[in-house]
N, C-alpha and C positions, 0 to 999 in steps of 0.2 A: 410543452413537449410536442402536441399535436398540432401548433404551427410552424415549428421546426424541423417535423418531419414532413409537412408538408413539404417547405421550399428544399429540405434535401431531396425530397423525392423529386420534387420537379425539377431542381438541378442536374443531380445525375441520370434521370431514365428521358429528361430533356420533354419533357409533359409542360406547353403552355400556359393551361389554365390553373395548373397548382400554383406554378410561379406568380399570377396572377391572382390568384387565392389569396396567399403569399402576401404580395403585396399591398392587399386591399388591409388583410389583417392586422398588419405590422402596423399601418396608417392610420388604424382604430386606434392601436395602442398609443401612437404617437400621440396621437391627438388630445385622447383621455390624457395621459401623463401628464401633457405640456396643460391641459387645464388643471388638473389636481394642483401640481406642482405652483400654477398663476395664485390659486385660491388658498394653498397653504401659506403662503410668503403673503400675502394679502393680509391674512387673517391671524400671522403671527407673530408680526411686529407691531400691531397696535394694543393698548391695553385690554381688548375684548376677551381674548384670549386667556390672561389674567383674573377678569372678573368670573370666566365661564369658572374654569378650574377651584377658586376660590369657593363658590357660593355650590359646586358639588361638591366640595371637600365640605363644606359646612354643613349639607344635608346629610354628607354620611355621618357626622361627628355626631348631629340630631338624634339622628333613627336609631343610632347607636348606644343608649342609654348602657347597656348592659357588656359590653364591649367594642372594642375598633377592629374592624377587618386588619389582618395581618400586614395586605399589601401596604397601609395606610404609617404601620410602624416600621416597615423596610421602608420606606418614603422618608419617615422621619429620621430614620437611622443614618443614610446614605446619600442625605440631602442637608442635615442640621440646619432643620424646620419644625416647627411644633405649629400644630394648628391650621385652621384653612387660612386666618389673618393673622394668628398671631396665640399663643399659650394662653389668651385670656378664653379663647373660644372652649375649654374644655368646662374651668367652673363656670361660664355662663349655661352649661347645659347641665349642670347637675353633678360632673363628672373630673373624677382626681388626673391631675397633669401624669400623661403615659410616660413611662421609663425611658423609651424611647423621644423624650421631647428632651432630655437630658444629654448634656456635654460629659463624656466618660470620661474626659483627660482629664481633669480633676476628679478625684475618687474622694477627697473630705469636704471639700466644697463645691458640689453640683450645684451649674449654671441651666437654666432653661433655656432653648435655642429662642434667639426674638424675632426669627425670620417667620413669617406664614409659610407654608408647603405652596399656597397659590402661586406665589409671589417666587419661590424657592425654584418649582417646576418649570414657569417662565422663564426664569434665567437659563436654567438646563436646556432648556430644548432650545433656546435662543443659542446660548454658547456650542450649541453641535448643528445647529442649522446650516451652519456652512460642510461640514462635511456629509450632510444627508443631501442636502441640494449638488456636491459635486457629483455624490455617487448617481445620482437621480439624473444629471445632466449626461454623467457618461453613458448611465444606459440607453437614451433616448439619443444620441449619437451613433452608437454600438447599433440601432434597432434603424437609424435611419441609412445609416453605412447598409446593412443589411438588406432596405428595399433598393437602393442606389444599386445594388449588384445583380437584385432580380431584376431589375431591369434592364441593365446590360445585356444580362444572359437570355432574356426574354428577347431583346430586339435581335439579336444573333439567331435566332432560329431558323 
């Protein structure tokens, strides 16, 4: 908000060095973004990604002798995945397979999901990676359009 008011300020009362504020700003963000953005895509198409999520789902399942964090059974719920590898990881810690590692559409013969959550999660954020990277790409056009116009307005002074 306070690098928007900068450039409307420097637009409308016609103030040089806001515009120029402005545009130094936007240029940060550009910059930032377009590396996030390198380093997500980088780092979410290879199996790295997979093993990370994997091996913290399996330290929470650990530490968890006595229960599983909530998030972890909306995960399982909403994802039909059990496990950080796979519905073995619960008796290998001591611990009874969650409700939620359970296929409700059969109610007299419950199926265990075979998917890991590791493995389950990867797919998810792969299958929506195209629409966070478009959104990602329009803002960082929206923000370059943006110094493109301080700049015009800037050289007209």
């Amino acid at each position: 908000i306070l690098f928007g008011l900068c450039g409307c300020c420097g637009a409308c009362f016609a103030v040089g060095w806001l515009l120029i504020l402005f545009v130094l700003i936007m240029a940060v963000l550009v910059v930032v973004e377009v590396t996030v953005m390198g380093l997500v895509w980088k780092y979410a198409s290879g199996t790295q990604l997979e093993d990370t999520l994997t091996s913290t789902l399996l330290k929470l399942i650990e530490a968890r002798k006595s229960g599983l964090p909530n998030f972890l059974h909306d995960i399982q719920l909403n994802l039909k995945c059990c496990g950080a590898k796979g519905p073995d990881d619960y008796p290998k810690n001591g611990l009874s397979i969650p409700q939620s590692c359970y296929n409700d559409v059969d109610k007299y013969a419950p199926r265990v999901h075979g998917t890991g959550c590791g493995k389950a999660i990867t797919v998810f954020l792969n299958e929506q990676s195209l629409k966070v990277g478009l959104v990602a790409l329009g803002v960082v056009l929206a923000q370059t359009l943006a110094i493109s116009f301080a700049l015009v307005l800037y050289c007209k002074l």
